[in-house]
mmCIF file as Biopython writes it, N, C-alpha, C and O atoms, coordinates in Angstrom:
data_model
#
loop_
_atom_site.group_PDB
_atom_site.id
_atom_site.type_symbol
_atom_site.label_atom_id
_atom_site.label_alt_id
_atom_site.label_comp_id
_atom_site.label_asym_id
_atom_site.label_entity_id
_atom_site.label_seq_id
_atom_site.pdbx_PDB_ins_code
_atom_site.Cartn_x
_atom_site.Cartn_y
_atom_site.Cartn_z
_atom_site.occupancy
_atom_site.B_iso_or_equiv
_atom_site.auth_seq_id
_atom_site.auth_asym_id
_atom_site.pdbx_PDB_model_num
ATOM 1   N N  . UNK A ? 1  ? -1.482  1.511  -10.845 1.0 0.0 1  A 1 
ATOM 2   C CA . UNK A ? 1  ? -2.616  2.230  -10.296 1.0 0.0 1  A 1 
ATOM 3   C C  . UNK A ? 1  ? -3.657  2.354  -11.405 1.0 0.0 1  A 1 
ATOM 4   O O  . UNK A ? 1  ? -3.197  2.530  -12.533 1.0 0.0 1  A 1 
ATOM 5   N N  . UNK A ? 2  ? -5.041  2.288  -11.269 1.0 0.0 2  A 1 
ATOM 6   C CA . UNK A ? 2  ? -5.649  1.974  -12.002 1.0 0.0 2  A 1 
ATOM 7   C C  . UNK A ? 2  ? -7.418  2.826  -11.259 1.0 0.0 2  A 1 
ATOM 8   O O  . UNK A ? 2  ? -7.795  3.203  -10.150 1.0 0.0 2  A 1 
ATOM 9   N N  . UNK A ? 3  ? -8.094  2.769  -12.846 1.0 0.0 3  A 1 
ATOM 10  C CA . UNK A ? 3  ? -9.225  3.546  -11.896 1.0 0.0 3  A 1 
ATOM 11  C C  . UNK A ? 3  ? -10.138 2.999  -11.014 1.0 0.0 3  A 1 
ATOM 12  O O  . UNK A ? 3  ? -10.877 3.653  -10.278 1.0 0.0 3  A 1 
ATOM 13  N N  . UNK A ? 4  ? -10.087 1.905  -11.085 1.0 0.0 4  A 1 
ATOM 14  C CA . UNK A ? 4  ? -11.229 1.059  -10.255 1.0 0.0 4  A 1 
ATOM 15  C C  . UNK A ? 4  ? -10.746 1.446  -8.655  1.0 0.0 4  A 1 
ATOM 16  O O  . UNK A ? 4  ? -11.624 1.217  -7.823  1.0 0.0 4  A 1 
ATOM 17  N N  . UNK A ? 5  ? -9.460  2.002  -8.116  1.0 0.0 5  A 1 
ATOM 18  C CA . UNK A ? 5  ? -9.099  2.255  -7.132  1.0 0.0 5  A 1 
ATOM 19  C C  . UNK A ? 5  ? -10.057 2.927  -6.196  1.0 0.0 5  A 1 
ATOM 20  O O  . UNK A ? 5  ? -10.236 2.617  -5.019  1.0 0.0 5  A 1 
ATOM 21  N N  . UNK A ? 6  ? -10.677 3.927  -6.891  1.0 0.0 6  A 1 
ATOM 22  C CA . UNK A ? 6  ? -11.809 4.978  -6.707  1.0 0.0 6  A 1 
ATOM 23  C C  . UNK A ? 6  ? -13.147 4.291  -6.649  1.0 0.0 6  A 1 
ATOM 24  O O  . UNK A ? 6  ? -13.923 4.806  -5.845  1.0 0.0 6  A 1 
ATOM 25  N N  . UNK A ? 7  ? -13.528 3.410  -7.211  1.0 0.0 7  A 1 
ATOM 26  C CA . UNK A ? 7  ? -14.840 2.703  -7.314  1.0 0.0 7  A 1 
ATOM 27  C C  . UNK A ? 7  ? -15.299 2.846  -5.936  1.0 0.0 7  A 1 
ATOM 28  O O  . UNK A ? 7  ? -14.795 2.504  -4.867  1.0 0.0 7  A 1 
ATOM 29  N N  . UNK A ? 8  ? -16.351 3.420  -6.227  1.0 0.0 8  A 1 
ATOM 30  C CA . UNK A ? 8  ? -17.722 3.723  -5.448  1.0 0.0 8  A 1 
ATOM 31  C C  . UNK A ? 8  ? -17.348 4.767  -4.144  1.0 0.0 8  A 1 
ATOM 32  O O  . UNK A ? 8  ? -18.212 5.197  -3.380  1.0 0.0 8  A 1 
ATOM 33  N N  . UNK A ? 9  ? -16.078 5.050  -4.054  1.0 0.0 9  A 1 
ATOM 34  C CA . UNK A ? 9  ? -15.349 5.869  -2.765  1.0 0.0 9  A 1 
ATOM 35  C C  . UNK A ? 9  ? -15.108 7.443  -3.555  1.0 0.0 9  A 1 
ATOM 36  O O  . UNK A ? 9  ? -14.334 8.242  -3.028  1.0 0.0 9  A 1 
ATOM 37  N N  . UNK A ? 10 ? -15.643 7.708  -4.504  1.0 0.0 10 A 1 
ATOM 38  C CA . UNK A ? 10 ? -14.843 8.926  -5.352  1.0 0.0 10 A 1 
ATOM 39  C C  . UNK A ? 10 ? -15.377 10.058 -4.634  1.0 0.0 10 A 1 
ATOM 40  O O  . UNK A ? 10 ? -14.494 10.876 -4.376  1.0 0.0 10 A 1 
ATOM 41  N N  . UNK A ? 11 ? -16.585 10.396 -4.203  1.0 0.0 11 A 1 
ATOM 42  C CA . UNK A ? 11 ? -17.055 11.657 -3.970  1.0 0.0 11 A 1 
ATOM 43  C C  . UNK A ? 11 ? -16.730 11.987 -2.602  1.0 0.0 11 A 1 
ATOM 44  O O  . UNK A ? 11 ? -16.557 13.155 -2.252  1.0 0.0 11 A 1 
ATOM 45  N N  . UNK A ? 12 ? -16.609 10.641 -1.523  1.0 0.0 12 A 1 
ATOM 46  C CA . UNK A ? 12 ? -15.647 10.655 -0.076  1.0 0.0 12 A 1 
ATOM 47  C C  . UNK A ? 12 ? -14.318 10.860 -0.604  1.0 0.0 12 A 1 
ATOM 48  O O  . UNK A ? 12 ? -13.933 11.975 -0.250  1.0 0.0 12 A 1 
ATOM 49  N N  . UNK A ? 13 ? -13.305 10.154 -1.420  1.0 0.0 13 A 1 
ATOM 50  C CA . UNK A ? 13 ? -12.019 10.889 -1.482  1.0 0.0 13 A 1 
ATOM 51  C C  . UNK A ? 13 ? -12.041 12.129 -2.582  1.0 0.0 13 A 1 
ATOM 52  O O  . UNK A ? 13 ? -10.946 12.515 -2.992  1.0 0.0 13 A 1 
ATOM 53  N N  . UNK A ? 14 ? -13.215 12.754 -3.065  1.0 0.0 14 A 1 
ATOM 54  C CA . UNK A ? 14 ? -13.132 13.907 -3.786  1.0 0.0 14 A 1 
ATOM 55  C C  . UNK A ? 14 ? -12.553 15.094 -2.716  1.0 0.0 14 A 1 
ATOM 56  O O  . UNK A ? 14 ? -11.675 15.957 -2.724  1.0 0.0 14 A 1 
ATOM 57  N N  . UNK A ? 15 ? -13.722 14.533 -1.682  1.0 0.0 15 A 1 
ATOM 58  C CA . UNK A ? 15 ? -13.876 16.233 -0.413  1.0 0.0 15 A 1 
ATOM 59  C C  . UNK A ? 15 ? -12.141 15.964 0.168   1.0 0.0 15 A 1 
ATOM 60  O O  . UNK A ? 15 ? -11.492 17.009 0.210   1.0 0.0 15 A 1 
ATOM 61  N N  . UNK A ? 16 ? -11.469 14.831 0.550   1.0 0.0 16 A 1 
ATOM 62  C CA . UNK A ? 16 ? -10.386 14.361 0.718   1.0 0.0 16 A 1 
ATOM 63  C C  . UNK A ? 16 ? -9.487  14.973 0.523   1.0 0.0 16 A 1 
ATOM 64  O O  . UNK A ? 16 ? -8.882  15.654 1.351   1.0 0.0 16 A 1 
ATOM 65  N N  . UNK A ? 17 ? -9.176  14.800 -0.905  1.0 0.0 17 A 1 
ATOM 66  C CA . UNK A ? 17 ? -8.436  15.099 -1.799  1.0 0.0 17 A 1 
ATOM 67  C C  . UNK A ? 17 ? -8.555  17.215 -1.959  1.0 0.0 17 A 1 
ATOM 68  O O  . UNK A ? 17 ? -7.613  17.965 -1.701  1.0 0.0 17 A 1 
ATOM 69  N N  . UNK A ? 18 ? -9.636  17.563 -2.324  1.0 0.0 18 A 1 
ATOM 70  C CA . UNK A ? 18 ? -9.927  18.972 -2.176  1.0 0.0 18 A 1 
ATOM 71  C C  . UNK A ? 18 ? -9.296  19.535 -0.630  1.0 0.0 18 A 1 
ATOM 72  O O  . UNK A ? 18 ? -8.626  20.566 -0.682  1.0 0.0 18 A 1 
ATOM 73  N N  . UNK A ? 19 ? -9.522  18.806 0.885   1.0 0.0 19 A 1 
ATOM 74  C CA . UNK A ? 19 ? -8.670  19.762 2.124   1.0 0.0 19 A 1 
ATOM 75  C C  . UNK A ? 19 ? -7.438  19.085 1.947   1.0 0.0 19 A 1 
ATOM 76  O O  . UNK A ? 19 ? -6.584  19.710 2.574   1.0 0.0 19 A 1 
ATOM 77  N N  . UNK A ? 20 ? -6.794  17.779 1.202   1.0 0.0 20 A 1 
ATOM 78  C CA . UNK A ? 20 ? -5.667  17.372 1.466   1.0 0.0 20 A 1 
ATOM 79  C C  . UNK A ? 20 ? -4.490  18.489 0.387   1.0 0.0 20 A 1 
ATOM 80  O O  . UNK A ? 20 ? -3.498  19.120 0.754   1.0 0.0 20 A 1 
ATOM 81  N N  . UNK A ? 21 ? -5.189  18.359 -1.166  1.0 0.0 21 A 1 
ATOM 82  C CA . UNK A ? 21 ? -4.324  19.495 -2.022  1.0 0.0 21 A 1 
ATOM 83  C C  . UNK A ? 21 ? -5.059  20.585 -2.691  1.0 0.0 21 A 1 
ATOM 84  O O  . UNK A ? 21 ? -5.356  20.676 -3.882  1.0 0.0 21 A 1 
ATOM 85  N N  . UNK A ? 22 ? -5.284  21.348 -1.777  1.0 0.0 22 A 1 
ATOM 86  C CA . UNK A ? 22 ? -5.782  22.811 -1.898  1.0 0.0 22 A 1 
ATOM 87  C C  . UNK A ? 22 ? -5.742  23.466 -3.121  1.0 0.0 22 A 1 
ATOM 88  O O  . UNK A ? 22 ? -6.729  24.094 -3.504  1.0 0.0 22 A 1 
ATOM 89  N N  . UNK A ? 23 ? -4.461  23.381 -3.955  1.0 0.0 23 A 1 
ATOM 90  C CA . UNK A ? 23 ? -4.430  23.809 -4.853  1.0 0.0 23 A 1 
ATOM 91  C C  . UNK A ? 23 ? -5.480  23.061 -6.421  1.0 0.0 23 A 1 
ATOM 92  O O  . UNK A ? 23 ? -5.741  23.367 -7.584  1.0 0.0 23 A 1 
ATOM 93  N N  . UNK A ? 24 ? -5.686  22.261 -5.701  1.0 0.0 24 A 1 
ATOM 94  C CA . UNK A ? 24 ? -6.668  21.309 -6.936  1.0 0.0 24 A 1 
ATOM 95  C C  . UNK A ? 24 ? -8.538  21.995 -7.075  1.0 0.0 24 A 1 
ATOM 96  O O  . UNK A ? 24 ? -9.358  22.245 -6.193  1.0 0.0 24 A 1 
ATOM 97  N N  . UNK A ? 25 ? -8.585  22.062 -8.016  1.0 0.0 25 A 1 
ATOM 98  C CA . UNK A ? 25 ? -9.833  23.028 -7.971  1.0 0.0 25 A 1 
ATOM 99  C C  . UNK A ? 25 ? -11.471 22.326 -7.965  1.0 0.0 25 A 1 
ATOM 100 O O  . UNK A ? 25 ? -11.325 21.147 -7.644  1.0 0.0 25 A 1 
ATOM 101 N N  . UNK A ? 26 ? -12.661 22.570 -8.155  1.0 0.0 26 A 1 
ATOM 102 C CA . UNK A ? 26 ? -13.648 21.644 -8.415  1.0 0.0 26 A 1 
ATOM 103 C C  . UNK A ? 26 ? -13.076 21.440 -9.986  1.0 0.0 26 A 1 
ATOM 104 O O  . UNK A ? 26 ? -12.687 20.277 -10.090 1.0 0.0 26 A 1 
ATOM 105 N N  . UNK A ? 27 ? -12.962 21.917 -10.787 1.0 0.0 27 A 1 
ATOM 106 C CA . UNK A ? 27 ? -13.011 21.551 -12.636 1.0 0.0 27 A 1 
ATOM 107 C C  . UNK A ? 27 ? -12.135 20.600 -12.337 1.0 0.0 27 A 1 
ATOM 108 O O  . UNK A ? 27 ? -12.486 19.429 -12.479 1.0 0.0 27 A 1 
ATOM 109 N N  . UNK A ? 28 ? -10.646 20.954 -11.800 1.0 0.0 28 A 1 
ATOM 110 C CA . UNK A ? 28 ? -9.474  19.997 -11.650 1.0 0.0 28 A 1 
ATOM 111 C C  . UNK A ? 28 ? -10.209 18.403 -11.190 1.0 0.0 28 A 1 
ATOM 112 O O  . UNK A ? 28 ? -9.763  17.308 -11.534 1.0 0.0 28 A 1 
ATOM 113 N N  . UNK A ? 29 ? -11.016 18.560 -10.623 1.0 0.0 29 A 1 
ATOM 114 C CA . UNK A ? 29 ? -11.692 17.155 -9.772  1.0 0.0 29 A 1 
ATOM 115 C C  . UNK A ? 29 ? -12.781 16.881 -10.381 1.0 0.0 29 A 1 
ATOM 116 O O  . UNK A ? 29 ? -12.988 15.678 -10.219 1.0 0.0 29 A 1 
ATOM 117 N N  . UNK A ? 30 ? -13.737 17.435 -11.109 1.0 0.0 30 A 1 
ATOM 118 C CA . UNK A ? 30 ? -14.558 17.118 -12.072 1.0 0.0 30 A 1 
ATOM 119 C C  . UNK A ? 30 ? -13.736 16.376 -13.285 1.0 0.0 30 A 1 
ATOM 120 O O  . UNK A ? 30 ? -14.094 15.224 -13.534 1.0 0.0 30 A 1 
ATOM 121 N N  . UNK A ? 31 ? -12.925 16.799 -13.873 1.0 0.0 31 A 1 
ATOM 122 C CA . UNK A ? 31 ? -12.015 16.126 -14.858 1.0 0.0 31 A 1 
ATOM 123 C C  . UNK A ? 31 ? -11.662 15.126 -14.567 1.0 0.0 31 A 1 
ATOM 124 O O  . UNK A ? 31 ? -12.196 14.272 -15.274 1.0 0.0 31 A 1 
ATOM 125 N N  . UNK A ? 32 ? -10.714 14.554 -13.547 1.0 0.0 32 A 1 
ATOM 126 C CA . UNK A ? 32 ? -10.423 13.377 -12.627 1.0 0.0 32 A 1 
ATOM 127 C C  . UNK A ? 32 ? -11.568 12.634 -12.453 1.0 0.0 32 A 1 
ATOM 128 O O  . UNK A ? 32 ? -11.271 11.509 -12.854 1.0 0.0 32 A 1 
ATOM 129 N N  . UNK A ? 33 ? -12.863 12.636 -12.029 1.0 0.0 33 A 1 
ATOM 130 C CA . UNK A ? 33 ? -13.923 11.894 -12.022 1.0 0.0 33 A 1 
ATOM 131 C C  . UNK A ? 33 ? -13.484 10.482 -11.357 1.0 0.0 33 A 1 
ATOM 132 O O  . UNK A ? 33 ? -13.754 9.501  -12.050 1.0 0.0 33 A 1 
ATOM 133 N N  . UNK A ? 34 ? -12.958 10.275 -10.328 1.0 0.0 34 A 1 
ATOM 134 C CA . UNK A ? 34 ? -12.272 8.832  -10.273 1.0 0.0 34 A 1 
ATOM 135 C C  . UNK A ? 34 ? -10.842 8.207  -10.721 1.0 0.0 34 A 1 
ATOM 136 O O  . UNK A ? 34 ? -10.293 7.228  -10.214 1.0 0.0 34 A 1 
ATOM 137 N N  . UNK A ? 35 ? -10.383 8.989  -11.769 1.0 0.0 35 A 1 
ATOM 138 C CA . UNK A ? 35 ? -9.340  8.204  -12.592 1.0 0.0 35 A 1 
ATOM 139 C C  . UNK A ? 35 ? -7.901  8.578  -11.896 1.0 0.0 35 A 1 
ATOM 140 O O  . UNK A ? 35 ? -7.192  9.584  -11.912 1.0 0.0 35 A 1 
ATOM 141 N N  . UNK A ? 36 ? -7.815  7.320  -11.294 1.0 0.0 36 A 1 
ATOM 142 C CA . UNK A ? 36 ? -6.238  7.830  -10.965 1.0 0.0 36 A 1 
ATOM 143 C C  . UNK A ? 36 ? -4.907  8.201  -11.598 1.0 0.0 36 A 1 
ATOM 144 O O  . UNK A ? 36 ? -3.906  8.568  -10.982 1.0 0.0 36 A 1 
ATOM 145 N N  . UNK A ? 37 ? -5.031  8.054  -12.923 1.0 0.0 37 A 1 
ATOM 146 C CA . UNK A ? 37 ? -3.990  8.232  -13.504 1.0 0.0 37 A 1 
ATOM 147 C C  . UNK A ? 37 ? -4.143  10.251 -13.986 1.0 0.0 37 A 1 
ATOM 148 O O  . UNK A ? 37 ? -3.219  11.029 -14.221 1.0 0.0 37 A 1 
ATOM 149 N N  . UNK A ? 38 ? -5.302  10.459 -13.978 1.0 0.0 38 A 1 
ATOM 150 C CA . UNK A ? 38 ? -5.509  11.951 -14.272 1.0 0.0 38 A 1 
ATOM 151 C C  . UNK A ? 38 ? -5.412  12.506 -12.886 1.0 0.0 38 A 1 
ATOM 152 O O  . UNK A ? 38 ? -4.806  13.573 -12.798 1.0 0.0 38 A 1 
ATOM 153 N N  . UNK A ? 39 ? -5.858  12.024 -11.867 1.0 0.0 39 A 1 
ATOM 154 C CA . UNK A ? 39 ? -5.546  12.504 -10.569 1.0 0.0 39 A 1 
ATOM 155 C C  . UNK A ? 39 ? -3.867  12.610 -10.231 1.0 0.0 39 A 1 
ATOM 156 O O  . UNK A ? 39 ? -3.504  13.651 -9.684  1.0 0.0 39 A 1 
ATOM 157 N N  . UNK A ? 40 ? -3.010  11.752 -10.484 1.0 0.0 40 A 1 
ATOM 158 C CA . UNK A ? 40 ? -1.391  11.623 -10.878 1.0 0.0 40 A 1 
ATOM 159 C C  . UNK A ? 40 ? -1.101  12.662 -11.445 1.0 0.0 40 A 1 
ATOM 160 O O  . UNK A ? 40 ? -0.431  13.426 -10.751 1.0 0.0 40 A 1 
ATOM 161 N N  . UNK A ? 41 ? -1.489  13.216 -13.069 1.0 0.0 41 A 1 
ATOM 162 C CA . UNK A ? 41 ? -1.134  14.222 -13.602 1.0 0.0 41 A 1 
ATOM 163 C C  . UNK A ? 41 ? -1.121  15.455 -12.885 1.0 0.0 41 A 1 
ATOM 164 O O  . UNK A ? 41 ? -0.149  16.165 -12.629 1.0 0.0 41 A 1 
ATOM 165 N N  . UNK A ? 42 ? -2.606  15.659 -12.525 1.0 0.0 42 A 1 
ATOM 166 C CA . UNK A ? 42 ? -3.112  16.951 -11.731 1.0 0.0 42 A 1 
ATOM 167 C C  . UNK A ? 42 ? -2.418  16.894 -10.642 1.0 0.0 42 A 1 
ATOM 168 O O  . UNK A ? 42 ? -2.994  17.944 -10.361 1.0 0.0 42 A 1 
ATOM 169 N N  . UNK A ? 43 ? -1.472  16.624 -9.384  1.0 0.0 43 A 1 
ATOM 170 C CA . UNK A ? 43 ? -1.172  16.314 -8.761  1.0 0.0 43 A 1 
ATOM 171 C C  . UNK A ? 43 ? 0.564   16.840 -9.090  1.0 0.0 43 A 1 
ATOM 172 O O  . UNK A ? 43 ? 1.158   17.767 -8.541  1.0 0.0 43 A 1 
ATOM 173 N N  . UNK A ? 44 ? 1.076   15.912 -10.147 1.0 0.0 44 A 1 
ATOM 174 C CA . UNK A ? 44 ? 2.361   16.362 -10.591 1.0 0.0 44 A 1 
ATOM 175 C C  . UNK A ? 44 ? 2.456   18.056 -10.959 1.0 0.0 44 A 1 
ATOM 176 O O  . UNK A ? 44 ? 3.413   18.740 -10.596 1.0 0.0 44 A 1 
ATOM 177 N N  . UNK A ? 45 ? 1.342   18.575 -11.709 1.0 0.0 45 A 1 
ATOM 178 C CA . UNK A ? 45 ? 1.160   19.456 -12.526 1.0 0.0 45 A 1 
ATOM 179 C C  . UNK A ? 45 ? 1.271   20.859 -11.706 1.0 0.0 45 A 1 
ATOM 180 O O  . UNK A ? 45 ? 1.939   21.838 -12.041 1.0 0.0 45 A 1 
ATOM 181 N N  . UNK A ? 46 ? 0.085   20.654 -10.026 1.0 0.0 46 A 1 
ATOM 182 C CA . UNK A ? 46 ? 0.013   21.516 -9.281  1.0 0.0 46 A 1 
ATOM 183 C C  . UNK A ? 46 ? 1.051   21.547 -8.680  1.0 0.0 46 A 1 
ATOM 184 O O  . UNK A ? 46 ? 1.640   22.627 -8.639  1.0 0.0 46 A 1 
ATOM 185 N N  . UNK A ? 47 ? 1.744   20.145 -7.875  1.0 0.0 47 A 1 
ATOM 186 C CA . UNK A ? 47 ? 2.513   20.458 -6.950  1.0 0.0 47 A 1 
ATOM 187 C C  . UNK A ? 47 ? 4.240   19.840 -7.438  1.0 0.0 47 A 1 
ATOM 188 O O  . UNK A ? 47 ? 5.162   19.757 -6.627  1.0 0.0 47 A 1 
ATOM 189 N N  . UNK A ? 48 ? 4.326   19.550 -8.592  1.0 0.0 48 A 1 
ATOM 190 C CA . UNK A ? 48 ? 5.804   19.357 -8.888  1.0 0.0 48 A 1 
ATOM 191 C C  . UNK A ? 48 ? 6.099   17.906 -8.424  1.0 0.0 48 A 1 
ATOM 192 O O  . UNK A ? 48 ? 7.280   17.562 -8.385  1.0 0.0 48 A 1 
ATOM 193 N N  . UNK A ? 49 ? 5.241   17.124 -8.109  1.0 0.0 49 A 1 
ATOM 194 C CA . UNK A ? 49 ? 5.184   15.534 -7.362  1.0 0.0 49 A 1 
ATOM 195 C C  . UNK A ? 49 ? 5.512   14.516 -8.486  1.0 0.0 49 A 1 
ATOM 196 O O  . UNK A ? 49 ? 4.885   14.634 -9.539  1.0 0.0 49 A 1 
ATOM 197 N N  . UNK A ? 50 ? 6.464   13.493 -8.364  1.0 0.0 50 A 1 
ATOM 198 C CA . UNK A ? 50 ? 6.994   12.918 -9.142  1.0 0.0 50 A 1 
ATOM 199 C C  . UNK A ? 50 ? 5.998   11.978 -9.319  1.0 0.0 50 A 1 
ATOM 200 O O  . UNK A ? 50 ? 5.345   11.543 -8.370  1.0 0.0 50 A 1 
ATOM 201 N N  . UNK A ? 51 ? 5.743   11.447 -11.083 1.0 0.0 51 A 1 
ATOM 202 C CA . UNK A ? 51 ? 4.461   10.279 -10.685 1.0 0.0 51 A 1 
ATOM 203 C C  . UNK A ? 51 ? 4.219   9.527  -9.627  1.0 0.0 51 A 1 
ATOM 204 O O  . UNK A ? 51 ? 3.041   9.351  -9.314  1.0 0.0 51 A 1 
ATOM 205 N N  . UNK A ? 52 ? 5.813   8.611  -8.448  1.0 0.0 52 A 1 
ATOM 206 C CA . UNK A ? 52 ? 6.020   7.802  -7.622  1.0 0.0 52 A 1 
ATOM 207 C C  . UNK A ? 52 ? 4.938   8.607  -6.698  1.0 0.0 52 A 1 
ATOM 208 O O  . UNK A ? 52 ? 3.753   8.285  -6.610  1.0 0.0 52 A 1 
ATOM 209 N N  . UNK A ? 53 ? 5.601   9.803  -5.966  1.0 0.0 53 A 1 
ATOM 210 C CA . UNK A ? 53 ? 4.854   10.687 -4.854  1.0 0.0 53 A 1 
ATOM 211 C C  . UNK A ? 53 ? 4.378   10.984 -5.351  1.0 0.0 53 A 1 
ATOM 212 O O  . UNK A ? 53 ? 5.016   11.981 -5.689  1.0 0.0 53 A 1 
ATOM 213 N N  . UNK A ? 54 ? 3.218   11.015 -6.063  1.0 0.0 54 A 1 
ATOM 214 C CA . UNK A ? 54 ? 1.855   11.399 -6.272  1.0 0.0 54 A 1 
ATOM 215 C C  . UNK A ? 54 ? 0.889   9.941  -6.144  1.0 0.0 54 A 1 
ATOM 216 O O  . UNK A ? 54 ? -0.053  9.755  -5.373  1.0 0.0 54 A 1 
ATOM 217 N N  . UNK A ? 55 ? 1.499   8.923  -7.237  1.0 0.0 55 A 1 
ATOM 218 C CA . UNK A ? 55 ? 0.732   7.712  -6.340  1.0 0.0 55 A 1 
ATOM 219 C C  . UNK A ? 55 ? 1.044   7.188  -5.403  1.0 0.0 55 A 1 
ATOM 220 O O  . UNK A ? 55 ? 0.764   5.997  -5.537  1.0 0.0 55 A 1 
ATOM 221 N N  . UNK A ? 56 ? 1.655   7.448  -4.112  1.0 0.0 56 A 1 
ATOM 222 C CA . UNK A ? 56 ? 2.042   7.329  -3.053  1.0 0.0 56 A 1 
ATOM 223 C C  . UNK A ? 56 ? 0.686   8.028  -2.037  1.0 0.0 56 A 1 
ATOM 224 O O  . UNK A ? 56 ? -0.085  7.366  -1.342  1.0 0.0 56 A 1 
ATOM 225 N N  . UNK A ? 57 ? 0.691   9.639  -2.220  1.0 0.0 57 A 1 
ATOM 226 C CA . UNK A ? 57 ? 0.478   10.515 -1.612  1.0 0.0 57 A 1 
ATOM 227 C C  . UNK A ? 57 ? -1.276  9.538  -1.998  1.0 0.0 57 A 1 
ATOM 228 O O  . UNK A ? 57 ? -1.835  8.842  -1.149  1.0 0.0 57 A 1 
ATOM 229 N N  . UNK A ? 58 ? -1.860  9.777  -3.551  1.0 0.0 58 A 1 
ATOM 230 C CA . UNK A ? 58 ? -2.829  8.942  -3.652  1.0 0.0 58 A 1 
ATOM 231 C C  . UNK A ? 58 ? -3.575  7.635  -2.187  1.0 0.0 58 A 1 
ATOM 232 O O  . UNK A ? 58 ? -4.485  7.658  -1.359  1.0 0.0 58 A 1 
ATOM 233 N N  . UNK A ? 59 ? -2.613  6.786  -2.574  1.0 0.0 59 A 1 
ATOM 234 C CA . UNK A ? 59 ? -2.672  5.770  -1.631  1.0 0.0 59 A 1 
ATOM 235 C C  . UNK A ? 59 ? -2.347  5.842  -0.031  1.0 0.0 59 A 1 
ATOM 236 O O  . UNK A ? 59 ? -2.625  4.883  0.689   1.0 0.0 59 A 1 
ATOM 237 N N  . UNK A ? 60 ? -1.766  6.986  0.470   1.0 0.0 60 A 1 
ATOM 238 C CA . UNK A ? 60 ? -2.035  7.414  1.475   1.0 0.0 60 A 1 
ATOM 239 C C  . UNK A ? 60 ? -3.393  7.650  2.293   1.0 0.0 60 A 1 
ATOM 240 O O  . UNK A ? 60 ? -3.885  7.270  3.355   1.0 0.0 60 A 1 
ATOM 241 N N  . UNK A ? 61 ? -3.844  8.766  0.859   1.0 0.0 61 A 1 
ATOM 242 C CA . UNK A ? 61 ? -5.140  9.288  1.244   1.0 0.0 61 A 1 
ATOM 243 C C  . UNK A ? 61 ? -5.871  8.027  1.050   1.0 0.0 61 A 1 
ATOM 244 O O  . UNK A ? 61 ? -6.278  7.614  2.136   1.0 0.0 61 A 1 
ATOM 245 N N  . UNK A ? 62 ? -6.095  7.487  0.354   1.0 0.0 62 A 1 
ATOM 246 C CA . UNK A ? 62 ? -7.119  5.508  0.487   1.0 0.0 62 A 1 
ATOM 247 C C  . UNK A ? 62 ? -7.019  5.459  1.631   1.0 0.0 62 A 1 
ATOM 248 O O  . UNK A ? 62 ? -7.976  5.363  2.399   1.0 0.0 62 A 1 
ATOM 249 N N  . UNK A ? 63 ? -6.076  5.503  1.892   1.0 0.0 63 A 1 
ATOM 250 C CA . UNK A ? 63 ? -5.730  4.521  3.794   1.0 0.0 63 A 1 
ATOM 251 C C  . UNK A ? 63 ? -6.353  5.733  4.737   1.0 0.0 63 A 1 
ATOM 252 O O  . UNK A ? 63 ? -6.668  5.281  5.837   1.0 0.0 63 A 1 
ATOM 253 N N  . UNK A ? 64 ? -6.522  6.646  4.651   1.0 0.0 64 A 1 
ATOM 254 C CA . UNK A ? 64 ? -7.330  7.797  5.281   1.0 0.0 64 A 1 
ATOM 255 C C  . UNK A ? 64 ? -8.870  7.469  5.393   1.0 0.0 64 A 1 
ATOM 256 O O  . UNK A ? 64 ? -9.543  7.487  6.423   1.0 0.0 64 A 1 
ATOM 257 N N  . UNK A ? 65 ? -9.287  7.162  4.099   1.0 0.0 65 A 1 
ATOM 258 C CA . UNK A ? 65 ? -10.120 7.238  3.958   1.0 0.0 65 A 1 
ATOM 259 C C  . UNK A ? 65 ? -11.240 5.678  4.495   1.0 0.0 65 A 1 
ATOM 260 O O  . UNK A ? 65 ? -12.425 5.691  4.828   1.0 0.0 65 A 1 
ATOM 261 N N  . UNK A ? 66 ? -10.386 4.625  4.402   1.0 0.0 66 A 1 
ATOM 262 C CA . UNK A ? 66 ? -10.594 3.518  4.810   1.0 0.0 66 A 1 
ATOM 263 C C  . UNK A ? 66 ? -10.728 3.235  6.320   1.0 0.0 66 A 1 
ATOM 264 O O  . UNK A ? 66 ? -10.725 2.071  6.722   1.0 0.0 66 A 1 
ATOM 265 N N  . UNK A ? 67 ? -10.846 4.281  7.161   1.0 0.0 67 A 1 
ATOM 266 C CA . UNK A ? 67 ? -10.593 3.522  8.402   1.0 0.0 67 A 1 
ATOM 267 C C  . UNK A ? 67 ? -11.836 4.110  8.878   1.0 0.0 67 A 1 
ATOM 268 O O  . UNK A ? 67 ? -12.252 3.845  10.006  1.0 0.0 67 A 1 
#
């Protein structure tokens, strides 16, 4: 997983990501800026998500967001 994942889609999967894990804050998502591997951390950090399910849950939300 890599950051280009996010390219040009970041501020549509920002709002995403903010109703999908509630617990993630604006700073939490300002920091992330795109980068999926800091989005992984933040993700593990809030919700106890193993790197796998967190880039899982990640790539879920893509496919949300893609249709």
């Amino acid at each position: 997983m890599n950051k280009d994942i996010f390219e040009g889609k970041w501020e549509q999967m920002r709002g995403e990501a903010q109703k999908t894990w509630g617990k993630l804050t604006n700073e939490d998502l300002e920091i992330v800026k795109g980068d999926a591997k800091i989005l992984v951390g933040k993700l593990q950090e809030k919700y106890g998500m193993t790197k796998e399910a967190a880039e899982k849950a990640i790539e879920d939300l893509k496919g949300k967001i893609k249709k």
